[in-house]
C-alpha positions as CSV (number, residue, x, y, z in Angstrom):
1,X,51.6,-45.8,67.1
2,X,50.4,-48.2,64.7
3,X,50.2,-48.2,61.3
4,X,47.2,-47.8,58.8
5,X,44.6,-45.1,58.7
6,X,40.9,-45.5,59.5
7,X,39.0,-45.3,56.1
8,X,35.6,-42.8,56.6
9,X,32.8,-42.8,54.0
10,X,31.3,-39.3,53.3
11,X,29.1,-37.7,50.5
12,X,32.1,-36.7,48.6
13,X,31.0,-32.9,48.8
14,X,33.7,-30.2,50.0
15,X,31.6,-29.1,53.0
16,X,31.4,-32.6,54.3
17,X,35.4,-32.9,53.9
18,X,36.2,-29.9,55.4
19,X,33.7,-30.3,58.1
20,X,35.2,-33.8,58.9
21,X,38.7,-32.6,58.6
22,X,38.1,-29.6,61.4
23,X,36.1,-32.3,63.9
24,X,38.8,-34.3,63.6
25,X,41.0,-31.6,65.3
26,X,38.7,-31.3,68.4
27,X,39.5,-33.0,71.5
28,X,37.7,-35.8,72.5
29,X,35.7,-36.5,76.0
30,X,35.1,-39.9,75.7
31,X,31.3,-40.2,77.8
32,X,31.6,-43.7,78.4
33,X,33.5,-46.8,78.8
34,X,33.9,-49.7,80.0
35,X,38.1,-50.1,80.2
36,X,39.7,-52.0,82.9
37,X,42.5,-50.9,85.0
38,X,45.0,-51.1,82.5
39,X,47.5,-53.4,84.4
40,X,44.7,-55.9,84.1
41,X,44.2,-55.6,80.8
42,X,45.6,-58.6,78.8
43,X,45.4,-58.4,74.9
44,X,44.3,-61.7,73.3
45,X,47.3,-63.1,70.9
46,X,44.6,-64.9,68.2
47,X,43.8,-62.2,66.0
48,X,40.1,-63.9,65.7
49,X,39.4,-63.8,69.4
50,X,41.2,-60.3,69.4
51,X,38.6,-59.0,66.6
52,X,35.6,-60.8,68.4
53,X,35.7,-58.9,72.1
54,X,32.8,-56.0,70.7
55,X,29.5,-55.4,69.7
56,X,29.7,-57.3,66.3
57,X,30.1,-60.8,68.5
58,X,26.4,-60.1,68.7
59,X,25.7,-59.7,65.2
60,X,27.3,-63.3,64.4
61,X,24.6,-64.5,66.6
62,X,21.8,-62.5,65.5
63,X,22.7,-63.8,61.9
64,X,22.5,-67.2,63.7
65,X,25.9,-68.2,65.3
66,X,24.9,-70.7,67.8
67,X,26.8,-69.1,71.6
68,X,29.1,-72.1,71.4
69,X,30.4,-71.6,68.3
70,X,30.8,-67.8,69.4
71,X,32.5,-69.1,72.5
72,X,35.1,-71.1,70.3
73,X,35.7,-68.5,67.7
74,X,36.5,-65.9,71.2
75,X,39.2,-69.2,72.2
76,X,42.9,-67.7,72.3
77,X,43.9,-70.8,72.1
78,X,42.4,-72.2,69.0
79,X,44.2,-71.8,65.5
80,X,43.4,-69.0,63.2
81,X,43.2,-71.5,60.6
82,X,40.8,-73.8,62.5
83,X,38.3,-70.7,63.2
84,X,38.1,-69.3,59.4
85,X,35.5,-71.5,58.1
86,X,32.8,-71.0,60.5
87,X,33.8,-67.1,60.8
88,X,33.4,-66.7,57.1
89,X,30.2,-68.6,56.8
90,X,28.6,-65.9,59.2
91,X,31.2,-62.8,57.8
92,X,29.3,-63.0,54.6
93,X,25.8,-62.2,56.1
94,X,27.1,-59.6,58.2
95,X,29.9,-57.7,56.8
96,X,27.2,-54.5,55.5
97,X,26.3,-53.9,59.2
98,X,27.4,-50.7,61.1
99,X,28.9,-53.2,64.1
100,X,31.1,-54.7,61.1
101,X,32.9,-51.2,60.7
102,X,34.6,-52.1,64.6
103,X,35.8,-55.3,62.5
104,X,37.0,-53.5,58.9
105,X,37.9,-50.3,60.2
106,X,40.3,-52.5,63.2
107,X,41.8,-54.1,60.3
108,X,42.7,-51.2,58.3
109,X,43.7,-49.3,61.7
110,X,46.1,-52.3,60.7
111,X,47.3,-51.5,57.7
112,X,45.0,-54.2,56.6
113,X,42.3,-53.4,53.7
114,X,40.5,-56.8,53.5
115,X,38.8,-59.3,55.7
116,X,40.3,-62.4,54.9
117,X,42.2,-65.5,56.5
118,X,45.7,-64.1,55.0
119,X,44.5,-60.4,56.3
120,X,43.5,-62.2,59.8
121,X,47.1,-64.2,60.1
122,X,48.9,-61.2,59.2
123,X,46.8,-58.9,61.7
124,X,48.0,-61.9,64.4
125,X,51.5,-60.8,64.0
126,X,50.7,-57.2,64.3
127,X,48.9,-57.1,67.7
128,X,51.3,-55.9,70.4
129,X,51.0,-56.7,74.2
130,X,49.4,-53.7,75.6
131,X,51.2,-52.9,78.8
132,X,49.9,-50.1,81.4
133,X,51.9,-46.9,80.1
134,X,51.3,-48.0,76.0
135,X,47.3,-48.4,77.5
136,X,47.4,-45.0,78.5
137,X,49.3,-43.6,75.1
138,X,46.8,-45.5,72.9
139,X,44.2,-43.4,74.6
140,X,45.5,-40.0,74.4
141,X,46.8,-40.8,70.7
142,X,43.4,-40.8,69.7
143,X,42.8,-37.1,71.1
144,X,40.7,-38.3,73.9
145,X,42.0,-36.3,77.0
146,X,39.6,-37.9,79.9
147,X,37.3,-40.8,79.3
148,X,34.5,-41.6,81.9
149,X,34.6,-45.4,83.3
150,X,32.2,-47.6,84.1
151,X,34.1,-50.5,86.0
152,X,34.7,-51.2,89.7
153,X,31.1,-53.5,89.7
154,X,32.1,-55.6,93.1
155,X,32.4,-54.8,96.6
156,X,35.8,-55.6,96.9
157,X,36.8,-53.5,93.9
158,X,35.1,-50.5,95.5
159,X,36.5,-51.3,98.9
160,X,39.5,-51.8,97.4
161,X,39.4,-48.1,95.2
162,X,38.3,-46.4,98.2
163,X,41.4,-47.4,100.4
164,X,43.3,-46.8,97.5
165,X,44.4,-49.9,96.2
166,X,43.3,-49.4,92.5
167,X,44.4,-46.3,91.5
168,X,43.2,-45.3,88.1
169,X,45.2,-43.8,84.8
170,X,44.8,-39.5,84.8
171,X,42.7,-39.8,81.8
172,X,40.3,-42.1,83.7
173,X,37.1,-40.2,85.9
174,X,34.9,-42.9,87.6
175,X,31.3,-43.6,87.2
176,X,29.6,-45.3,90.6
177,X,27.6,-48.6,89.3
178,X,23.7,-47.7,90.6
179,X,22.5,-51.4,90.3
180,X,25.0,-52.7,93.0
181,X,23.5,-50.4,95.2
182,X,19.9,-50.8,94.5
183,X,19.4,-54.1,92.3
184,X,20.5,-57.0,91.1
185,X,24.2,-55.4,91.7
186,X,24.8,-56.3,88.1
187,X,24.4,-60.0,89.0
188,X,22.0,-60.3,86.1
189,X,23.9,-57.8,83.7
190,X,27.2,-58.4,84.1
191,X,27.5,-61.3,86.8
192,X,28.9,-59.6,89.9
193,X,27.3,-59.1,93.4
194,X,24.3,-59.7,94.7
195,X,22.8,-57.0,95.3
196,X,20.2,-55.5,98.4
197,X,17.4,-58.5,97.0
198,X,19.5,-60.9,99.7
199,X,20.8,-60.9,103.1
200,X,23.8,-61.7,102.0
201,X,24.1,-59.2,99.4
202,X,22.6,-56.5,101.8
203,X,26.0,-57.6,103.8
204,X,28.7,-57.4,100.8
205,X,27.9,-53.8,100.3
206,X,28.2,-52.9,104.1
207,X,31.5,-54.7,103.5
208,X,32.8,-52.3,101.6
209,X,33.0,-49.9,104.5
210,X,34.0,-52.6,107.0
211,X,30.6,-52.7,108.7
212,X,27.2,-54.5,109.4
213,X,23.7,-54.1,108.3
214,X,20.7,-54.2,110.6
215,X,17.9,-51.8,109.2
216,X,16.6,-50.1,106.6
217,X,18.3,-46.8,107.7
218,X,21.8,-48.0,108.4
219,X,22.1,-49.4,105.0
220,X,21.1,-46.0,103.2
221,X,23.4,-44.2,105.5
222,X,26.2,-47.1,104.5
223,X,25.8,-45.9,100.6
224,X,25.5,-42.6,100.8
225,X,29.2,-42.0,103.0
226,X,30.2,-45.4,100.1
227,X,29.1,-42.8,97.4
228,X,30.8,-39.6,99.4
229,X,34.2,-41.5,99.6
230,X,34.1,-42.7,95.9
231,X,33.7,-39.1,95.1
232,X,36.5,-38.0,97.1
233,X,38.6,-40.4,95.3
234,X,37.5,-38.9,92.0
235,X,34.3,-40.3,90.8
236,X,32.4,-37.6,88.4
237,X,29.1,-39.4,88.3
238,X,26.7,-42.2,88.2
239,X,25.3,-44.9,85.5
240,X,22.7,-46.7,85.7
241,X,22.0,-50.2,83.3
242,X,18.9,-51.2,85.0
243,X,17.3,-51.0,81.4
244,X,18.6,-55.0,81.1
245,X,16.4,-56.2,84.0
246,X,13.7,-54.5,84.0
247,X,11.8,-51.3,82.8
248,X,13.0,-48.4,83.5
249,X,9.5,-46.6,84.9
250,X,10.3,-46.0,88.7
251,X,7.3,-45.7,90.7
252,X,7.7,-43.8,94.1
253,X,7.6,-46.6,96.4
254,X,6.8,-46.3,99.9
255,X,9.2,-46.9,103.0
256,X,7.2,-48.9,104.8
257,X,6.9,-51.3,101.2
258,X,10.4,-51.5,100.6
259,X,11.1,-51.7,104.3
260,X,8.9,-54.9,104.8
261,X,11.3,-56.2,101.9
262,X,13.9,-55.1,103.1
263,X,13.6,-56.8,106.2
264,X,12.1,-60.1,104.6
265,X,16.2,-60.4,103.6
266,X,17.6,-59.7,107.0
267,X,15.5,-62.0,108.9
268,X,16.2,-65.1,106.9
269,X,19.7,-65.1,105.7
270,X,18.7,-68.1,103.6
271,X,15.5,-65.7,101.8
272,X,16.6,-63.9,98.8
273,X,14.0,-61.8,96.4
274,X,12.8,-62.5,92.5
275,X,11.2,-60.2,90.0
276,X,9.0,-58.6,89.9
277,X,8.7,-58.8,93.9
278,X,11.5,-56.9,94.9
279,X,10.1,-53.8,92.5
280,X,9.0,-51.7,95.6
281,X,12.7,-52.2,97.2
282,X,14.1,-51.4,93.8
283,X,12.2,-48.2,93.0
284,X,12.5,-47.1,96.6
285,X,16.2,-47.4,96.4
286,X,16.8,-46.2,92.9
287,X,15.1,-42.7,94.1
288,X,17.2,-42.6,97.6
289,X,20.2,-42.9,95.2
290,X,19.1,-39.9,93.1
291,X,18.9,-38.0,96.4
292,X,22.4,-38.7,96.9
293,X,23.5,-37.8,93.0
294,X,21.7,-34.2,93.9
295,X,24.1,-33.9,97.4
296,X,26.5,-35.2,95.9
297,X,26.1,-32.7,93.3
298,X,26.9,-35.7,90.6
299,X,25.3,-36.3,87.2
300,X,23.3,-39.5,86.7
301,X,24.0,-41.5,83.5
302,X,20.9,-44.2,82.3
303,X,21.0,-47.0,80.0
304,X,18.3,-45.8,77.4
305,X,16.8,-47.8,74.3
306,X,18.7,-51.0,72.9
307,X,20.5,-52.8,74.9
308,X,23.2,-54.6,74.1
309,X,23.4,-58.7,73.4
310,X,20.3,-60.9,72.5
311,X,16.8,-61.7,73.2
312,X,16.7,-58.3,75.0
313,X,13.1,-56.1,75.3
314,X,14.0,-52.8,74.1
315,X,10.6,-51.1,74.8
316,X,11.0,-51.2,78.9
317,X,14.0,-49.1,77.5
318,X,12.5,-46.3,76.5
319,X,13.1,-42.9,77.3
320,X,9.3,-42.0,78.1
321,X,9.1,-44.4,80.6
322,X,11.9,-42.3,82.7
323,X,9.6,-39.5,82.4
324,X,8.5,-39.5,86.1
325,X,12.3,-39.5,87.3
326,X,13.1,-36.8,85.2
327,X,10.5,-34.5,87.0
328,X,10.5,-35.3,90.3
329,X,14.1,-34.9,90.5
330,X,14.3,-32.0,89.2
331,X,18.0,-30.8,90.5
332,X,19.5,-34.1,89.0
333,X,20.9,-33.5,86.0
334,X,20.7,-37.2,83.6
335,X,22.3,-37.8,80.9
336,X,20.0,-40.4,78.9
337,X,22.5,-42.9,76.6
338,X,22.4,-44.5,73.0
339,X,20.2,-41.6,71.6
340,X,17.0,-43.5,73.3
341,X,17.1,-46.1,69.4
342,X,15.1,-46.7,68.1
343,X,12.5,-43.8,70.0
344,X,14.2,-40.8,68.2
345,X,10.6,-38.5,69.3
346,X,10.3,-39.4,72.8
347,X,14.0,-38.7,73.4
348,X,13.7,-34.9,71.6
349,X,10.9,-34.3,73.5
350,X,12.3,-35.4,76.8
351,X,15.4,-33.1,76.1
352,X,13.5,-30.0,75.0
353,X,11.2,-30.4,77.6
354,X,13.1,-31.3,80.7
355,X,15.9,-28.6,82.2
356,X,17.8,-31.4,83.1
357,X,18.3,-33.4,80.6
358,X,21.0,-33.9,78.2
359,X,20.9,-36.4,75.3
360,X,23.8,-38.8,74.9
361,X,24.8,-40.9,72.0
362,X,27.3,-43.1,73.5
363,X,27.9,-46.3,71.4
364,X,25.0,-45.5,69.2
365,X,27.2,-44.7,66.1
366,X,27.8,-48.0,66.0
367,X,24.6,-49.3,66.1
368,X,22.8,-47.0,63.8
369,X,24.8,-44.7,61.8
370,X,22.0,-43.5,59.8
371,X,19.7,-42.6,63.2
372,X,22.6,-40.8,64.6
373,X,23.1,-39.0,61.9
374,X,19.2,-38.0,61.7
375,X,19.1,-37.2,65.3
376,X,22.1,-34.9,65.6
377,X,20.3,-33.2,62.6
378,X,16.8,-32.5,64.3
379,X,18.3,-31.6,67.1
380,X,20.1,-28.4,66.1
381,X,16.5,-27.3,65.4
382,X,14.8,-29.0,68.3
383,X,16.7,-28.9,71.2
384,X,19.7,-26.4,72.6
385,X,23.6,-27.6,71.0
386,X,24.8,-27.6,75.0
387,X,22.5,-30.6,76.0
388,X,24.1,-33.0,73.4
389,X,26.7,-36.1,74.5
390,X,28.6,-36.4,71.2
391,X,30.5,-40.2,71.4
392,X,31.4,-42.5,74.0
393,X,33.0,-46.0,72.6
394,X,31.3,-47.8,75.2
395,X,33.8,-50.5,74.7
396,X,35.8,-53.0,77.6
397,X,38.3,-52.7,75.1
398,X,40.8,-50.2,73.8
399,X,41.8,-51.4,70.4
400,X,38.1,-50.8,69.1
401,X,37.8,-47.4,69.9
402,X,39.2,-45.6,66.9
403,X,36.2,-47.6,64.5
404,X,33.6,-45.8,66.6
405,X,35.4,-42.8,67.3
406,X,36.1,-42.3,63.1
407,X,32.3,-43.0,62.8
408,X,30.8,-41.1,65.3
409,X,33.3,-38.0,63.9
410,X,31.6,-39.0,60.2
411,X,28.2,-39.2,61.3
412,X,28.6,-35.6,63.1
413,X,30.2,-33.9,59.9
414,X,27.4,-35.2,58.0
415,X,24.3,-33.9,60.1
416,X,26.2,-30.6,60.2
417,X,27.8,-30.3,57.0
418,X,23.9,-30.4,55.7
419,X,23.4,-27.0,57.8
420,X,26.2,-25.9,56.6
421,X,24.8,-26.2,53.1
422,X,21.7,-25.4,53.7
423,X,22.6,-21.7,55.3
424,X,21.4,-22.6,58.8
425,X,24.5,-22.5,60.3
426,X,28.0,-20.8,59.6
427,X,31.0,-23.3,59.1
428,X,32.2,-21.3,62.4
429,X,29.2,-22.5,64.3
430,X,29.0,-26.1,63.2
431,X,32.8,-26.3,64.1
432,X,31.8,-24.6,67.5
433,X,29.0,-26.7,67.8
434,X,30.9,-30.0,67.3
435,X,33.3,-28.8,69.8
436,X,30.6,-28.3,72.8
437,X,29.2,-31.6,71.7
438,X,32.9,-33.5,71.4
439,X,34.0,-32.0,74.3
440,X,32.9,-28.9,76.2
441,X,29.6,-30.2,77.0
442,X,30.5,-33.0,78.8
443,X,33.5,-30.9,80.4
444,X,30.8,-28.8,81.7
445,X,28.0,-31.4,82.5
446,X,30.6,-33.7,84.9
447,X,32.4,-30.5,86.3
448,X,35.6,-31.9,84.5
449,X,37.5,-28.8,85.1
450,X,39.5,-28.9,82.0
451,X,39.9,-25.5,79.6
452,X,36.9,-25.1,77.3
453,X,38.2,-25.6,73.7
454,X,37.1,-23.1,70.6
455,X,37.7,-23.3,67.2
């Protein structure tokens, strides 16, 4: 579909070739993304602020990019030209990271092999207008056959999916945003909703269902038949982000604390709750919502470890601290993101010793090659091949995709090709065992229904 081939790094052995060349075969089940609807998507024309819509926009300003000069390089409408000098300045301090693959490996998906302000204007004239059935094509060229979406944040977009006025691509499954429904509703993460801190929030999600909150009760009862519907209209599980606003321990609240909370919000449409205030409400919630991922029979996707962006607290984010969830719900199967990074342990631990558990390494090729690459390789001894997550892009953008998708493909060749070589496993069963983690795992985990593939 477009020219140029993805360049992939390896050791240069004949195991890791022909281990890469055979995972490149498998089918791909993307675990997570964040696309839009396709007929929404619009593809920026400036190859700059095409380039700059990832995860390396946040290495410009770790290097030291002040946000306004990040916000002008993004600008469609600025020149190419005009943008170079300050995007080299910050190029040349950054170019080694692992986020700087999505920008190189975009180019060369190109036919481009350089970064440069030539390479740039002639990658300009290359970007095509992505409409909804070439969106779709992009996808599946890449071998992924279903992808699982994280989008639909507001109340109006769920009301809207739920009568059926957003209908998603085939290769789309939804994910049902947890935070709307117990927190901030994203308004801190992403910016949408309010969330059940406000009386006015409490109302938007009844909303969605055409109705009215007066109690405690009626509002559980209102998300629970929300989350029944959006599973009728084909959602395959849940995600949860809270890991941006606030640790990720949830203590078993009472009812009667996240009731008087609760009703603090109804009685003064005016009142709306801070952190860490509205904890109780939030924990109480949070674990109502795992009761409905077990009737539901859904899987429940969390945030783990880094997050994303700057000026974050990573160590609310760890794994360890979602200990207690884990074993109270015990009939919840969780699927625990970005490989837990940079708490490799706690994450083995939690997946060896917890049932219900499955480790997922969704976007974290990008961030760490090297940890990936580790992991994947003390897990084969640690923990069972059928509880691994192998890639998810984690991307609000298609174009990107392939970068991460090359990468995570390299970084699983590598941990297995070293099993390979050192007699542990058969080429047969590494092949096998890429498969389950590229593909039938997550087939499996999110009842996906689609044909197991083997080798």
């Amino acid at each position: 579909m477009i020219e140029g081939e993805i360049h992939v790094a390896g050791p240069g052995n004949r195991v890791f070739e022909g281990m890469l060349k055979s995972i490149r075969q498998i089918p791909i089940i993307d675990c997570h993304e964040h696309l839009p609807v396709p007929s929404m998507y619009v593809t920026p024309r400036e190859p700059l602020a095409f380039l700059l819509r990832g995860y390396f926009q946040f290495e410009l300003v770790h290097a030291g990019l002040p946000r306004n000069d990040l916000l002008l390089l993004q600008k469609d409408n600025i020149p190419t030209e005009k943008k170079w000098p300050l995007f080299k300045h910050y190029w040349v301090r950054t170019e080694h990271t692992a986020c700087a693959r999505e920008i190189k490996d975009t180019m060369r998906f190109y036919g481009e092999k350089d970064v440069t302000l030539e390479s740039i204007e002639r990658l300009g004239q290359k970007i095509r207008n992505i409409d909804e059935k070439s969106f779709v094509e992009f996808i599946e060229s890449l071998g992924i056959k279903l992808l699982l979406d994280n989008i639909l944040f507001t109340a109006e977009e769920l009301k809207r999916f739920i009568k059926g006025d957003i209908t998603l691509p085939a290769c789309y499954r939804l994910l049902i945003p947890l935070p709307t429904f117990h927190g901030t509703g994203n308004g801190v993460i992403w910016g949408f909703g309010k969330g059940p801190w406000s009386f006015q929030g409490i109302q938007e999600i009844a909303s969605i269902l055409d109705k009215t909150v007066t109690s405690l009760d009626e509002y559980l009862g209102i998300v629970r038949e929300i989350m029944t519907r959006l599973k009728e209209r084909g959602a395959v599980g849940m995600k949860d982000q809270s890991a941006y606003y606030r640790s990720i321990d949830f203590h078993v609240a009472t009812r009667e604390e996240a009731e008087r909370l609760f009703n603090k919000c109804l009685s003064e449409p005016r009142h709306s709750l801070g952190w860490p205030e509205a904890k109780p409400l939030d924990d109480f919630l949070f674990h109502e919502c795992m009761r409905f991922a077990r009737d539901l029979e859904l899987s429940v996707q969390v945030h783990t470890g880094y997050p994303a962006g700057t000026r974050n607290r990573v160590a609310g984010a760890n794994a360890a601290l979602f200990a207690g969830v884990l074993e109270l719900h015990q009939d919840v199967l969780f699927d625990l993101f970005h490989g837990n990074w940079p708490y490799m342990g706690d994450l083995l631990f939690l997946v060896k010793n917890y049932p219900n558990v499955y480790l997922d390494l969704c976007w974290a090729h990008l961030a760490d090659p090297a940890y990936c690459t580790d992991l994947l390789e003390r897990a084969v001894f640690v923990v069972s091949h059928k509880k691994i997550n192998g890639f998810g892009g984690d991307y609000g953008i298609p174009e990107m995709i392939p970068a991460h998708l090359s990468l995570a493909q390299t970084n699983i060749a590598r941990a297995l090709s070293k099993h390979v070589s050192s007699g542990w496993l058969s080429k047969d069963e590494a092949i096998n065992m890429a498969a389950d983690w590229l593909y039938n795992n997550p087939n499996e985990l999110f009842s996906l229904g689609l044909e197991p593939f083997y080798a």
